[in-house]
Structure formats: C-alpha cells, structure tokens
LUMLOGU-748684 format. One record per residue (C-alpha): residue number from 1; y, x, z. Coordinates in nm, 3 decimals, always signed. Example, Ala and Ser with C-alpha at 12.3 -4.5 7.8 and 13.67 -1.06 7.14 Angstrom:
2
(1 (-0.450 +1.230 +0.780))
(2 (-0.106 +1.367 +0.714))
This chain:
430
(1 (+7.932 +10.877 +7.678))
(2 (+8.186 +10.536 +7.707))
(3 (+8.441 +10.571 +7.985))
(4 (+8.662 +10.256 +8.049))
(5 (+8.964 +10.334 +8.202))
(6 (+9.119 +10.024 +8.387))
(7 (+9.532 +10.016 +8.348))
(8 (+9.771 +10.163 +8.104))
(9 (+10.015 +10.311 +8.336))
(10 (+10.165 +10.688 +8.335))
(11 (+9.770 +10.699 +8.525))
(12 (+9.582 +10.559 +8.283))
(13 (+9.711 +10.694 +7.962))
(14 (+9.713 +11.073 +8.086))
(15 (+9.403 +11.003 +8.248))
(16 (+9.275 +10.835 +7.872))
(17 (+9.402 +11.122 +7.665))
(18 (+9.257 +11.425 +7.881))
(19 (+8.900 +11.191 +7.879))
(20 (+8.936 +11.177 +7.485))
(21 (+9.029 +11.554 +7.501))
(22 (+8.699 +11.583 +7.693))
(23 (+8.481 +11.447 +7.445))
(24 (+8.437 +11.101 +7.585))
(25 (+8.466 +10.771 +7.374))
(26 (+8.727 +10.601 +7.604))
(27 (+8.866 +10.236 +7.599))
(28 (+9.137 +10.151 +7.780))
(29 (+9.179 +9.799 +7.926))
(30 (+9.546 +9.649 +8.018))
(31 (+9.655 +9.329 +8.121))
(32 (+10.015 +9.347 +7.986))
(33 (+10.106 +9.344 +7.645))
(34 (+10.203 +9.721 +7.658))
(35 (+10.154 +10.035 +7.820))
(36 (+10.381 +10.136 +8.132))
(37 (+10.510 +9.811 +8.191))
(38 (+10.445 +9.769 +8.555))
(39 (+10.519 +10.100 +8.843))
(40 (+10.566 +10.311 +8.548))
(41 (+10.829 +10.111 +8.372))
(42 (+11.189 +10.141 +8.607))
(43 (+11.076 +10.435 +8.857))
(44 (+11.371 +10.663 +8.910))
(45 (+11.202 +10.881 +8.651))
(46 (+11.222 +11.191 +8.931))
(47 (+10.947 +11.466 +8.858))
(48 (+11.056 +11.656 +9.140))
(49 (+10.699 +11.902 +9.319))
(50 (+10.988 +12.017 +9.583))
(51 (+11.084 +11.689 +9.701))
(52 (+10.753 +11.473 +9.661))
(53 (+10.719 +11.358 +10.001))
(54 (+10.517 +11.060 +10.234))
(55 (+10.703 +10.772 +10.330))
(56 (+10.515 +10.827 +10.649))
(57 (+10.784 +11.056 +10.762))
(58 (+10.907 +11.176 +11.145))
(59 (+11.220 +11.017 +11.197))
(60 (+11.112 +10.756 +10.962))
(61 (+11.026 +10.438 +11.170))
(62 (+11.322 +10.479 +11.366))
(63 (+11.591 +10.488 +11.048))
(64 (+11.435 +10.200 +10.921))
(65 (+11.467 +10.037 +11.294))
(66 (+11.823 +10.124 +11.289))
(67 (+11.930 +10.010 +10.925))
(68 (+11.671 +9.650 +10.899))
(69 (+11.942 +9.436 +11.016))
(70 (+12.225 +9.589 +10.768))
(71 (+12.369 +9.452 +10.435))
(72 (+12.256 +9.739 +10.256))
(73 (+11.950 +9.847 +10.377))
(74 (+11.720 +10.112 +10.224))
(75 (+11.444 +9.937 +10.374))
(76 (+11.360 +9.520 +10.381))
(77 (+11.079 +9.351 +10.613))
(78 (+10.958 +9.029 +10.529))
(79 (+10.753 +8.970 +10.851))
(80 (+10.471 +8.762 +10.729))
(81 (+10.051 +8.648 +10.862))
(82 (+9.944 +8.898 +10.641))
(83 (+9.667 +9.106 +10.798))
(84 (+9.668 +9.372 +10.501))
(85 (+10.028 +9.458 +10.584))
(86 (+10.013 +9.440 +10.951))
(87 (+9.707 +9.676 +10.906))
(88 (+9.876 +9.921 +10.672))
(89 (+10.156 +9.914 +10.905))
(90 (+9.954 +10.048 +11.186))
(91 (+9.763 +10.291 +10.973))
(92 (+10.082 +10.421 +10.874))
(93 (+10.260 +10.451 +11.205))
(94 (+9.961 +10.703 +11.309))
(95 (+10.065 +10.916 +10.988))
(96 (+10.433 +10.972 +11.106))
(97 (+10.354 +11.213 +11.356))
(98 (+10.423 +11.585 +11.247))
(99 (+10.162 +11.728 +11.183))
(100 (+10.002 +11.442 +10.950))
(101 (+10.330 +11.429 +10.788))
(102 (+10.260 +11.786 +10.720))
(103 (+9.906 +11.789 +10.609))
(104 (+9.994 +11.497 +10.365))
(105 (+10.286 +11.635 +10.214))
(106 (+10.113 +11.972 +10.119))
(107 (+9.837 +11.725 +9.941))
(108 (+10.098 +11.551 +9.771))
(109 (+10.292 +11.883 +9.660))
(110 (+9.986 +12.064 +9.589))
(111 (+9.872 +11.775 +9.296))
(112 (+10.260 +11.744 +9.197))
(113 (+10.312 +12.099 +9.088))
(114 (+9.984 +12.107 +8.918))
(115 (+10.070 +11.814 +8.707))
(116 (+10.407 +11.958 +8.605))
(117 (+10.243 +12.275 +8.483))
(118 (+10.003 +11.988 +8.275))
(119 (+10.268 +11.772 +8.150))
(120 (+10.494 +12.106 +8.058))
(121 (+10.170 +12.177 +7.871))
(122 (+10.165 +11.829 +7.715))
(123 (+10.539 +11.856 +7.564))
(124 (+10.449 +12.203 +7.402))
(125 (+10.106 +12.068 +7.234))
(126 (+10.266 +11.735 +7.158))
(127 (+10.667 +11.828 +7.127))
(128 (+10.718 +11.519 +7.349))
(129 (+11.104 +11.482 +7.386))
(130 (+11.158 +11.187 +7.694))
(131 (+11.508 +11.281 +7.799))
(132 (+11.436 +11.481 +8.054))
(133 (+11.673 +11.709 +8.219))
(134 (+11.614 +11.999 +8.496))
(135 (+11.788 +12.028 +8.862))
(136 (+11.722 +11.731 +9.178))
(137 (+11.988 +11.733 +9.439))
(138 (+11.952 +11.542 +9.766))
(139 (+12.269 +11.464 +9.937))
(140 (+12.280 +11.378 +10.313))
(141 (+12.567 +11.194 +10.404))
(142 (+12.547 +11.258 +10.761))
(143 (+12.409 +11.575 +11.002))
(144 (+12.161 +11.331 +11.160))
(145 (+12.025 +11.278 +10.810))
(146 (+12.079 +11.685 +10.738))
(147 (+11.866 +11.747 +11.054))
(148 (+11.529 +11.474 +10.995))
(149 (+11.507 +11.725 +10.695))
(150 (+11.406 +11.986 +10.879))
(151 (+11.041 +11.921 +10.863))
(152 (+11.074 +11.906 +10.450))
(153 (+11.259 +12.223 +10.463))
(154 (+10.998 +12.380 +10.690))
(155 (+10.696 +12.313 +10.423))
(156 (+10.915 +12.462 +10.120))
(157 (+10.973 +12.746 +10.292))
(158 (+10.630 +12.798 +10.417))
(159 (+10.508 +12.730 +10.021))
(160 (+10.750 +12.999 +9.841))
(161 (+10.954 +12.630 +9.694))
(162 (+11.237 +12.774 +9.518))
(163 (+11.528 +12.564 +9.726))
(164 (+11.882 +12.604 +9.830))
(165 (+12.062 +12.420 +10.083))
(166 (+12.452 +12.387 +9.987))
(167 (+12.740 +12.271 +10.197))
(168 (+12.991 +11.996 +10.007))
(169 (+13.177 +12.215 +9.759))
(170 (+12.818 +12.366 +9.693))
(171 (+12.719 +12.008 +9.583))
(172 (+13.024 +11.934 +9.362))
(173 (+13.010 +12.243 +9.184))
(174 (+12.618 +12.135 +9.076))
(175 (+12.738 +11.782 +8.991))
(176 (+13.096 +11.783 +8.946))
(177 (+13.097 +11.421 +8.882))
(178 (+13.083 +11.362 +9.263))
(179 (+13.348 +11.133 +9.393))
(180 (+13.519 +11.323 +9.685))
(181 (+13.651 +11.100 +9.888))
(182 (+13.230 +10.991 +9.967))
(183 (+13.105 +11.135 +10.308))
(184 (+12.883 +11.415 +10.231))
(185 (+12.761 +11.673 +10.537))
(186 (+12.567 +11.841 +10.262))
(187 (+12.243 +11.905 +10.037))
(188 (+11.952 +12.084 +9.967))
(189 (+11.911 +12.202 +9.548))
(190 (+11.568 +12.206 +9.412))
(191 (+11.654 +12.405 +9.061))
(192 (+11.333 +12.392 +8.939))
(193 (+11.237 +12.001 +8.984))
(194 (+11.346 +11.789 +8.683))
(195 (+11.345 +11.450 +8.569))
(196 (+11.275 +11.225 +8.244))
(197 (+11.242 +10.896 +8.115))
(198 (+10.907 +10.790 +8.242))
(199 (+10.831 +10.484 +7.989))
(200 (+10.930 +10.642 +7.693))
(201 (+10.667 +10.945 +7.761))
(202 (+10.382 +10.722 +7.821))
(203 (+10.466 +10.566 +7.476))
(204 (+10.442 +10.867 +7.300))
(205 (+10.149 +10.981 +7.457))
(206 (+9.960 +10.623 +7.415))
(207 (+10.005 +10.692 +7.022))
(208 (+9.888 +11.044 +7.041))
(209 (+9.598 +10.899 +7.234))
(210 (+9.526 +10.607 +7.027))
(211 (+9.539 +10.880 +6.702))
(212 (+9.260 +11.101 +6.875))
(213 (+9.071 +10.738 +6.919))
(214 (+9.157 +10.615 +7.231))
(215 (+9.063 +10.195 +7.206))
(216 (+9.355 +10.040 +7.392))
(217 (+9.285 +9.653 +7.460))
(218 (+9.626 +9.496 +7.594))
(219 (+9.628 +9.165 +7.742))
(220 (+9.329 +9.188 +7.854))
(221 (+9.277 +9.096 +8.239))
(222 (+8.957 +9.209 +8.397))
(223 (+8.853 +8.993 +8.685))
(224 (+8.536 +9.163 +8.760))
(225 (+8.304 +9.486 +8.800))
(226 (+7.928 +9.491 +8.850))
(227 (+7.658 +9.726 +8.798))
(228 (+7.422 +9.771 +8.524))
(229 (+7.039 +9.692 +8.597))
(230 (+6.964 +10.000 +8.367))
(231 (+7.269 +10.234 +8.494))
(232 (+7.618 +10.216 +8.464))
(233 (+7.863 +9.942 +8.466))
(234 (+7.956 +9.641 +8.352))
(235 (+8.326 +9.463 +8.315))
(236 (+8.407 +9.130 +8.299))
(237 (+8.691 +9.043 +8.140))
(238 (+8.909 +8.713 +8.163))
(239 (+8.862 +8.437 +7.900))
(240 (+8.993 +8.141 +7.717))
(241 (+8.878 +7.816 +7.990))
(242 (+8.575 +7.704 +7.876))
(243 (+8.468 +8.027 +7.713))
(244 (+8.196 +8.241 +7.832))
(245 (+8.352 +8.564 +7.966))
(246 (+8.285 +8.858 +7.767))
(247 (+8.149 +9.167 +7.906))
(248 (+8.169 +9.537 +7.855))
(249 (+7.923 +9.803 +7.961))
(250 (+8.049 +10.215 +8.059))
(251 (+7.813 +10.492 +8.166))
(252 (+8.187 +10.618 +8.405))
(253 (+8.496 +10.324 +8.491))
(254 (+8.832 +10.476 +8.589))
(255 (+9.031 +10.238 +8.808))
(256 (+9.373 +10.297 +8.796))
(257 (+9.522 +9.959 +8.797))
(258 (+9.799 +10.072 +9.033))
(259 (+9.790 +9.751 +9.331))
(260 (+9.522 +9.542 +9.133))
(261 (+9.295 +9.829 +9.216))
(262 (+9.216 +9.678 +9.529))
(263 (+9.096 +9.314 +9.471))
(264 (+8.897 +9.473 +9.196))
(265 (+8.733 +9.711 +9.459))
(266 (+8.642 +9.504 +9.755))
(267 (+8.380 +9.304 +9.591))
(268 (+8.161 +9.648 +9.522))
(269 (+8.245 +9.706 +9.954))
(270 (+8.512 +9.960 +9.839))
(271 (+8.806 +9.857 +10.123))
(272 (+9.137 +10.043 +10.027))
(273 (+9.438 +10.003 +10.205))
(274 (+9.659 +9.960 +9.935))
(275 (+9.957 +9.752 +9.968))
(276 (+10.259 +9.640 +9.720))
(277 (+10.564 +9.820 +9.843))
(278 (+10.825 +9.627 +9.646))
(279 (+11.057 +9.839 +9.448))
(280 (+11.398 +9.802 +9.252))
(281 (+11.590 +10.002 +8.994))
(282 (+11.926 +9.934 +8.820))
(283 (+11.982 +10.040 +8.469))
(284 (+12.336 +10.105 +8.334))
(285 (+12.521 +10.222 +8.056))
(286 (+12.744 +10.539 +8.071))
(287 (+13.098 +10.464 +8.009))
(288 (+13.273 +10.829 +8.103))
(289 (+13.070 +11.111 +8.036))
(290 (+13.230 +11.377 +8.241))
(291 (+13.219 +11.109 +8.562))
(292 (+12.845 +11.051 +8.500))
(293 (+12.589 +11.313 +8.700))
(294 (+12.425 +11.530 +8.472))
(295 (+12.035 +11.559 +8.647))
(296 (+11.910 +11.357 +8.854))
(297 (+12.001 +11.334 +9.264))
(298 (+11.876 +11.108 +9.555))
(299 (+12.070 +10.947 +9.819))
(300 (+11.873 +11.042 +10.183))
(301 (+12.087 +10.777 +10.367))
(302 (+11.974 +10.508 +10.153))
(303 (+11.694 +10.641 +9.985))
(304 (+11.825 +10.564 +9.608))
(305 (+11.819 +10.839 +9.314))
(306 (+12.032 +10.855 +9.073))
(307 (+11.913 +10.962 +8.719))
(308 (+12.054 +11.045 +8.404))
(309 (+11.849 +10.911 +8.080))
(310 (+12.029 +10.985 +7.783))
(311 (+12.327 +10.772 +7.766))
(312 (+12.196 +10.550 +8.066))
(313 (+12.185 +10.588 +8.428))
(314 (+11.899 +10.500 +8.646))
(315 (+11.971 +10.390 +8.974))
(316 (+11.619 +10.308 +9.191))
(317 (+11.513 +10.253 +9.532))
(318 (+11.503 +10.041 +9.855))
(319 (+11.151 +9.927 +9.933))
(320 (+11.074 +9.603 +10.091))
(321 (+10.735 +9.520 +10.277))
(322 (+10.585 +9.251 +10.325))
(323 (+10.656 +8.979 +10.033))
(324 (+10.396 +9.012 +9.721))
(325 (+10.650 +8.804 +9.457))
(326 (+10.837 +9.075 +9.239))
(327 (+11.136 +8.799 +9.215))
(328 (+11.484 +9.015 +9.171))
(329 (+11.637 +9.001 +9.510))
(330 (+12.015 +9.015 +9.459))
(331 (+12.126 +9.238 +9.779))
(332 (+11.911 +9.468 +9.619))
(333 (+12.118 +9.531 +9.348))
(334 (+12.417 +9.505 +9.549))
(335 (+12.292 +9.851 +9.767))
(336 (+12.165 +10.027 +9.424))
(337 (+12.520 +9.981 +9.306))
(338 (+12.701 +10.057 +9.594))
(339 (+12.550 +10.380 +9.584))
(340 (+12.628 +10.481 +9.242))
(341 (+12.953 +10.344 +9.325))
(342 (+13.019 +10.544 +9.585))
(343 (+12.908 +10.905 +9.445))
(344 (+12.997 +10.809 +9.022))
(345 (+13.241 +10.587 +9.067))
(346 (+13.376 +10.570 +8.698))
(347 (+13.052 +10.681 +8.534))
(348 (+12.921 +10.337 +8.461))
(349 (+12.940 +9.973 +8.321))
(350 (+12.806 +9.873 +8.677))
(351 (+12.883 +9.515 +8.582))
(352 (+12.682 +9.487 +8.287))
(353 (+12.348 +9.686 +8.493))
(354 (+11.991 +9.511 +8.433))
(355 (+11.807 +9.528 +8.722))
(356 (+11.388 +9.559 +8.764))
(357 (+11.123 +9.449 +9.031))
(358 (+10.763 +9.624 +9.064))
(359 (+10.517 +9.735 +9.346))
(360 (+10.429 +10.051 +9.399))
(361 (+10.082 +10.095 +9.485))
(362 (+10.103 +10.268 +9.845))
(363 (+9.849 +10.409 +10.094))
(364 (+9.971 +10.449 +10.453))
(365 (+9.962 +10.830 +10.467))
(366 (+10.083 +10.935 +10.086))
(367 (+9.885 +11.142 +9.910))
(368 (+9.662 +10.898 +9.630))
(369 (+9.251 +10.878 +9.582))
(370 (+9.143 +11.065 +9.297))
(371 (+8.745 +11.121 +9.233))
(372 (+8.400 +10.961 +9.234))
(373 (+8.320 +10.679 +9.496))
(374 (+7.987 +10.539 +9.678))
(375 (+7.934 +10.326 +9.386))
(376 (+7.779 +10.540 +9.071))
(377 (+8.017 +10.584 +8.781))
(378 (+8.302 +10.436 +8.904))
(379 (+8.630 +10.671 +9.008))
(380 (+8.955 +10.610 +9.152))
(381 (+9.285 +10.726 +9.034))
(382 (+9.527 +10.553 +9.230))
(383 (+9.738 +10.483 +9.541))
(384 (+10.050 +10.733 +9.399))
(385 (+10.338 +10.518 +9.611))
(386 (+10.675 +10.574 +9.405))
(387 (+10.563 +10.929 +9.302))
(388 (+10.314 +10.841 +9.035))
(389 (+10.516 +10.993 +8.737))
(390 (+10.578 +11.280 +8.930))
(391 (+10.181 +11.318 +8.972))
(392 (+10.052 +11.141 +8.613))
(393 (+9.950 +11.418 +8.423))
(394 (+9.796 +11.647 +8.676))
(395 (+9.585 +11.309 +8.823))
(396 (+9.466 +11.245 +8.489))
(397 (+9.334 +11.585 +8.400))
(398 (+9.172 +11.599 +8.716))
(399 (+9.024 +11.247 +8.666))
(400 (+8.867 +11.354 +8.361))
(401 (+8.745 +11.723 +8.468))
(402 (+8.584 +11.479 +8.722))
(403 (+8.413 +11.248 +8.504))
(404 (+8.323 +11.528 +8.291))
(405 (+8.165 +11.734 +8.577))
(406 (+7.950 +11.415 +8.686))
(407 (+7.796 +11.417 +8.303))
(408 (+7.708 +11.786 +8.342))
(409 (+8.024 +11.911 +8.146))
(410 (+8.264 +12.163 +8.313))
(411 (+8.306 +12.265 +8.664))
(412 (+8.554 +12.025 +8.804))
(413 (+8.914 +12.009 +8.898))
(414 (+9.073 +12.332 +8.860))
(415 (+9.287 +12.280 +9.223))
(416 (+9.190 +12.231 +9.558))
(417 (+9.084 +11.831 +9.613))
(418 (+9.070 +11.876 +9.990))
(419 (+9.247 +11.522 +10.060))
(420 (+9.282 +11.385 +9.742))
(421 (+8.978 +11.204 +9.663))
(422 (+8.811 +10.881 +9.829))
(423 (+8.634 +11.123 +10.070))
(424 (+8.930 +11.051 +10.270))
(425 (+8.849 +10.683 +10.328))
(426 (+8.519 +10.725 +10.361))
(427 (+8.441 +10.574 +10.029))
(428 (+8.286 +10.853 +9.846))
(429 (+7.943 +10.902 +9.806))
(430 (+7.708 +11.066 +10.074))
C-alpha cells in the first residue's frame, strides 16, 4: 500500500518513518529544497509535556490588550480585511474561558508526553544525538504574571506533573547565569521537560528514513488533490509552464503541510481554521560560557525562551497576527534581544545574532487534528501552533497506527484521541 505524506517538517518525517516502520511504501512530497526548513527550522527547540500549553489562555486577551501598543511587545496585530483572521479571532476568544482552556491543555499534554516517551525511544534505536539538554524554567517577572499561572499549575497538579515552584534565589541556583539585578517575583521548574535542536533531529531522522526507503521528492509543490475514479487519491503536482502537470496516485495521503494544509483542503469541502501566526527566533553565538544558561527557560512576561544548542543560544518568540509575509520585522529582534539581554547579559555575541521568520500553523483552541477525515484516504496531521516539535514524534506514530488501522493492520493509536482528531471540526467521517 503507497502512502504520500504531504510536507517534510518534524510532522512529516516522524510521521514518514513510523509509516515505513509500518510496512507502507511511503513518498514524501516537499516544496523546499530540504526537510525542516519552514515551523520546524528556528522554533525555540522546547520539548517541554509540563509546559505545552494553548495560546487561548485566561488572562490572555487582556495581556495582549495591555502590552499591543508597547515597543516590545510579546504580541503584534496587524489589523487587516481578512475574514480568516477575524474568524479565528472569534473562535479563539470562545476558547479562553477556563474550562476550554482546561480541556485543551490536557489534549495537548496528553499527545506531548506520549511523543517524548516515542522520540526517547527514537534516540535509543537510532543513537540520535541533537543537543538536547534536560530542565525548562519559566520565570515570571512580576506577581500578576506569577498569579495568571495558576490555572497551569492547577492541571500539573491534578496530572501527577513533576513541578516545583521556586522563589528568586531558587531560580539562580538552577541557572546561575541569571543576571540579578533583572526583576524576577519567581518561577515554576519542570525537571523533567528538556529541550534540543529541532532541525538537526529531523535531519538525522530523514536519512534513517530515506535508508529504510522512504522516497523524499523536494521541491516539489503540490497544487492539488482529487480522488481516484477507482479508489484512492490522486496529487497534482506543480510543473514547468507549458508542461502538463504530473500526477501521483496513493491508496492513504497524509497532509501535514503545516499552514499550506488549508488551501490544499478546502477544495475537497475540508474548512480548517488554520491561520499563520507569525513567529521569530534569534540565533547567537556563546561568548562566556559560565554567563550563558545551561537548559532551556521561557520568559512569561514576554513570552520568549531561551535555549541552549551547543555553543549557540536560541532566543524565539513574539507572535504577530494578522500579516501573511514572513519579512524580518526589526522590533522583533530588538524584544528577542532585550530579553536575553536582560537575564544573560554577557552570554552572547548579541550583535552578530541571525534572526528567522516562519508561521506557525495555529488552530484557535490548541490542541492539532490528527486522524482520518470525510474524504476516504486522506488524514490530517497538523495545526501543532509553536509546539509541533514538542508533539512530532508522538503525532507521527499515531498518524501511522492510523493509516495502518484503516488497511486492516493494528488496532490504532495506543492513547486516548478524544480531541485530537478532525472529529473535532466536524470533518471526520460519519
């Protein structure tokens, strides 16, 4: 049985090699000219099950009400006559209230530590090094921001989330590197959540994949999907002007094209509201070792994490709705770097950092679409927001035990899917 899997993100290429593990002949389409080059390629590289959480958050329309007209905003609105984003919008106003919030962020957490247990698998099969490192500290900077954390704090609880919440000291003794002259009312520890250089694992695993016989195709844009008149489905794929386009038939198609899922869905009636949430990460060389943090750490206030890679520091965040061009804004980097600046100082070449633009593929209440829709064959695997490398592996094997299940091979997912597949959007079949 051919499976096509459409995108070569952290998505697609766990979702490829668990489909190859399956027993499936799998080809894997990609418009760039390389695996994780677009939401995979300068996420904070956070693979933290403790802290995955919505963006459709109590508290959360507020703070971005109260910091949209600052310098250094976490958050940037481009009002615009868009009706997808005015319609996400509302959708995920609804979701802020607590009890959504809660609902979603059990989904979320649920999938996350599932896929750490697969990717931990992964590295021991494979011996996959990709820098990673153990430990995620959120600071809060303020007692307002210490208190919209209660609701978090209630769910790890409630799930048994190995957590600690430390006053100041507690925070420098974890990172020592902390400047201490930086307002800092606190943070919670989440020992067990870890980090790693996202890119550099789906490159590794791309040439594990393509040695098990995984077809990759890069550069190679598909522009449309149709069914089969004898079963399954066809994709059309862009080509040369004047050319005919050329075509490739699957008995399954994956669609994890992180935000070009959608205009590849709403031909075939599949409506999902998924919008580019703009994204930006800084990277930067270390230049004093002892100054530099040595795990990874977000920034509530402003909603940036901090990373280490190696001998590099990853600096991402802010999110900015509304504009669909991924041009580098420059205030952007100016609040990624005032950040660093203001916890590490001395622990980077801050002048020299490169900075990075990409969407992440959101869905108004969090959690992403993973299963079987109304149309035969075809499956989603996407809508992860800025969490996907924290959910990769585990939404892959779950894709495939999917795919396999529909052929008659296996029993399914081995967690609960309650809220995870297209079900959820009414785009599953009857």
């Amino acid at each position: 049985m051919h499976v096509i899997v459409i995108g070569a993100g952290v998505i697609g290429v766990c979702s490829a090699w668990y489909l190859r593990q399956a027993g499936f002949s799998v080809t894997v389409l990609e418009r760039r000219g390389a695996p994780a080059q677009e939401a995979s390629f300068g996420n904070a590289g956070v693979i933290a099950p403790g802290y995955v959480t919505p963006w459709a958050a109590p508290g959360m329309p507020g703070k971005i009400l109260r910091t949209l007209f600052q310098r250094e905003s976490p958050v940037v609105f481009r009002p615009s006559a868009d009706p997808a984003m005015w319609r996400w919008i509302g959708r995920w106003l609804r979701e802020c209230q607590p009890e959504r919030y809660r609902a979603n962020k059990l989904r979320m957490q649920r999938l996350a530590f599932y896929s750490r247990d697969c990717l931990h698998g992964l590295r021991a099969e494979l011996e996959i090094e990709y820098e990673q490192s153990r430990g995620y500290l959120q600071l809060f900077r303020t007692q307002r921001d210490l208190d919209l954390a209660a609701p978090a704090l209630a769910v790890l609880r409630e799930n048994h989330v190995p957590h600690q919440l430390v006053d100041a000291a507690g925070c420098r003794r974890i990172e020592p590197g902390l400047a201490a002259d930086t307002a800092l009312a606190g943070g919670l520890h989440l020992p067990e959540d870890e980090s790693g250089n996202c890119p550099m694992f789906v490159r590794r695993l791309h040439q594990h994949a393509e040695a098990a016989g995984v077809q990759f195709r890069l550069d190679t844009d598909v522009t449309r999907l149709r069914a089969a008149d004898n079963g399954g489905l066809i994709v059309e794929l862009a080509a040369p002007r004047g050319a005919k386009p050329e075509t490739l038939r699957a008995d399954r198609v994956l669609v994890a094209a992180g935000v070009g899922s959608a205009a590849l869905l709403r031909p075939l009636g599949l409506r999902v509201p998924l919008y580019p949430v703009k994204g930006y990460s800084a990277t930067v060389m270390v230049r004093d070792e002892l100054q530099a943090p040595l795990a990874a750490l977000m920034d509530e206030s402003y909603k940036v994490a901090i990373t280490r890679m190696g001998n590099r520091l990853r600096v991402a965040g802010t999110a900015e709705l509304g504009s669909r061009r991924l041009d580098p804004r420059p205030a952007a980097l100016d609040t990624l770097i005032k950040v660093a600046r203001d916890w590490f100082p001395v622990a980077g070449h801050y002048n020299e950092a490169t900075l990075w633009a990409g969407a992440r593929p959101m869905l108004p209440d969090g959690p992403p679409l993973i299963g079987a829709t109304r149309v035969p064959g075809l499956f989603l695997n996407l809508g992860h927001g800025s969490t996907g490398w924290a959910m990769g592996c585990g939404s892959g094997k779950i894709a495939a035990d999917q795919i396999a299940a529909s052929a008659g091979q296996g029993d399914g997912p081995a967690i609960d899917m309650d809220g995870l597949t297209p079900a959820r959007y009414g785009l599953a079949p009857a």
